[in-house]
C-alpha positions in Angstrom: -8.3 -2.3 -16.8 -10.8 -5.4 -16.9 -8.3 -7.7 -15.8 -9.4 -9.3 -12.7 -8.1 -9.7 -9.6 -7.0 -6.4 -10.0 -3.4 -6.0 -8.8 -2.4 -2.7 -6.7 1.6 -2.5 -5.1 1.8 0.1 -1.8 5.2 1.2 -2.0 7.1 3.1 0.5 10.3 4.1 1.9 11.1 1.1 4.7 8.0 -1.6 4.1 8.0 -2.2 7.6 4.6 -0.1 8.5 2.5 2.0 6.1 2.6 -0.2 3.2 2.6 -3.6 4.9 -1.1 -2.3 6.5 -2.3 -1.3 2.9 -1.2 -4.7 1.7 -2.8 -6.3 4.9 -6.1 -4.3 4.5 -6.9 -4.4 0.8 -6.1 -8.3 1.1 -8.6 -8.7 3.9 -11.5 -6.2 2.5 -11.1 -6.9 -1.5 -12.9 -9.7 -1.4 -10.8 -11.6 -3.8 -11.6 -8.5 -6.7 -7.8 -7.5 -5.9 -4.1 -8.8 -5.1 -2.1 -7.4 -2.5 1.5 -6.4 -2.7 3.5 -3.9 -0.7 7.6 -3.2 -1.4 9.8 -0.6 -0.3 12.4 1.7 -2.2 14.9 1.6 0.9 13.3 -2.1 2.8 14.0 -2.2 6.7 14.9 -5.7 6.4 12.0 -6.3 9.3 8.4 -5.5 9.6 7.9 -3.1 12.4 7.1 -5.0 15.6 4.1 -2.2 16.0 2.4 -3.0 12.7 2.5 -6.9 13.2 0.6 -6.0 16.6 -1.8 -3.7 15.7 -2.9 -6.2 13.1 -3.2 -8.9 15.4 -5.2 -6.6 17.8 -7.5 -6.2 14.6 -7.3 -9.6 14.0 -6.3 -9.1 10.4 -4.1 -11.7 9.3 -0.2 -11.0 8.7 0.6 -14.9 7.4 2.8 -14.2 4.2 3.7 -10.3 5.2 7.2 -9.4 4.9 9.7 -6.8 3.7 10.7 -6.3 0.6 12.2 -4.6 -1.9 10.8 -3.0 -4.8 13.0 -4.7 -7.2 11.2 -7.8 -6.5 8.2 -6.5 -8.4 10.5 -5.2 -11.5 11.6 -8.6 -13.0 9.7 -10.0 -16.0 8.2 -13.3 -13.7 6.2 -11.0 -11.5 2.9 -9.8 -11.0 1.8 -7.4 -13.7 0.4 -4.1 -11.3 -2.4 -2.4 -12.4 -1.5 0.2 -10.1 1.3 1.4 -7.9 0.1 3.7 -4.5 2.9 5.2 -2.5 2.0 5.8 0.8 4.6 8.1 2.0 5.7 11.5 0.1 9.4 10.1 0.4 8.9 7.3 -2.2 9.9 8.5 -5.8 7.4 7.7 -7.5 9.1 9.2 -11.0 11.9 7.2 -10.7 10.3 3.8 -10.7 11.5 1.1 -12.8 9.5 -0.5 -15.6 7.1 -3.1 -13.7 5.0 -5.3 -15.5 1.8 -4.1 -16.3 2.6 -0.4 -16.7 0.9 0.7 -13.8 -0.6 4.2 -12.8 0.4 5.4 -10.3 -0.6 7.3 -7.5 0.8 9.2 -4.1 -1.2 8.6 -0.6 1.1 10.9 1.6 0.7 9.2 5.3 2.8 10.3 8.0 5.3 7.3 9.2 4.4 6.1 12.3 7.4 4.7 12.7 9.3 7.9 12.8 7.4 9.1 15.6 10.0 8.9 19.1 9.2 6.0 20.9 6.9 6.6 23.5 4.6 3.2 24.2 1.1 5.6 24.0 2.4 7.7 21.0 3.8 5.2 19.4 0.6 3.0 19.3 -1.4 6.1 18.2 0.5 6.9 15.2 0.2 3.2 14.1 -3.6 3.4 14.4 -3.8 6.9 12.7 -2.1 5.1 9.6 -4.5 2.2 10.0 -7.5 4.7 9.8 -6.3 6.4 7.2 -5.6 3.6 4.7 -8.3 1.6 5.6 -10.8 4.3 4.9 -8.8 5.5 1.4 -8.9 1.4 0.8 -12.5 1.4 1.3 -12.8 4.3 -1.3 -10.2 2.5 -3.7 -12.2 -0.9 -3.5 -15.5 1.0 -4.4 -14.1 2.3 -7.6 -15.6 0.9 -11.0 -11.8 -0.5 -12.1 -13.6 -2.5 -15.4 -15.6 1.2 -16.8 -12.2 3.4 -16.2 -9.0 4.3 -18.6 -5.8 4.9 -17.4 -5.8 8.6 -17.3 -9.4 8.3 -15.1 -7.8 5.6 -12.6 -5.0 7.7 -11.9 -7.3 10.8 -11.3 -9.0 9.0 -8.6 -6.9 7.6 -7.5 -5.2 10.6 -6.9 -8.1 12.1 -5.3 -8.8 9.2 -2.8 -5.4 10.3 -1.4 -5.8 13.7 -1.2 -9.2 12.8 1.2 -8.8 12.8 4.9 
């Protein structure tokens, strides 16, 4: 696991919230020590209006941002992952398909903010709760020693970053 940048995919359900802020966040706060990716098992199409504004409010930047579908990350020409990180408990994360890299992979269950009925001050508060969340388990992720663990230590904390509040 020296490889550097490391590479970590967010995978979730829709990639229209959750796993387009992870993707946003670790971008902005690796400090060039990791790549970015987010995909989604069943893609939206569209990234949730609510996520592009929240980031814009927290002036993190969203050029390059859009939904996709994990597929995208299967083929031999893409990135090899170091890791994969669902963020939502609907994502299988047994039934992925062979990515490059042979990632571990880890579950960060975060409730979807975009599930939550629409009402403008709920709404915006279940988008900021999943901010909060994954910045501070991204802040915890980017603090791990990637280049001193195995595989089978990775995954562990991994694991245990997303069982944390």
């Amino acid at each position: 696991m020296t490889r550097r940048p490391v590479t970590i995919l967010f995978l979730c359900t829709g990639n229209s919230a959750r796993s387009i802020l992870a993707e946003a966040i670790l971008s902005r706060d690796g400090n060039g020590r990791f790549r970015a990716f987010s995909a989604g098992t069943q893609p939206r199409g569209e990234i949730h209006p609510l996520t592009l504004e929240l980031l814009g409010i927290l002036g993190i930047p969203a050029r390059g941002l859009r939904c996709k579908g994990l597929q995208e990350f299967a083929g031999s020409s893409s990135p090899a992952m170091d890791a994969v990180i669902t963020v939502c408990d609907e994502a299988p994360i047994e039934a992925l398909p062979a990515l490059p890299g042979s990632p571990v992979t880890a579950r960060w269950g975060i409730p979807d903010p975009a599930k939550v009925p629409w009402d403008e001050a709920a709404s915006r508060a279940a988008f900021l709760d999943a901010y909060l969340a994954l910045h501070g388990r991204i802040a915890r992720l980017i603090a791990l020693p990637f280049g001193e663990m195995d595989r089978e230590t990775l995954r562990n904390r991994l694991e245990e970053i997303g069982q944390s509040a």
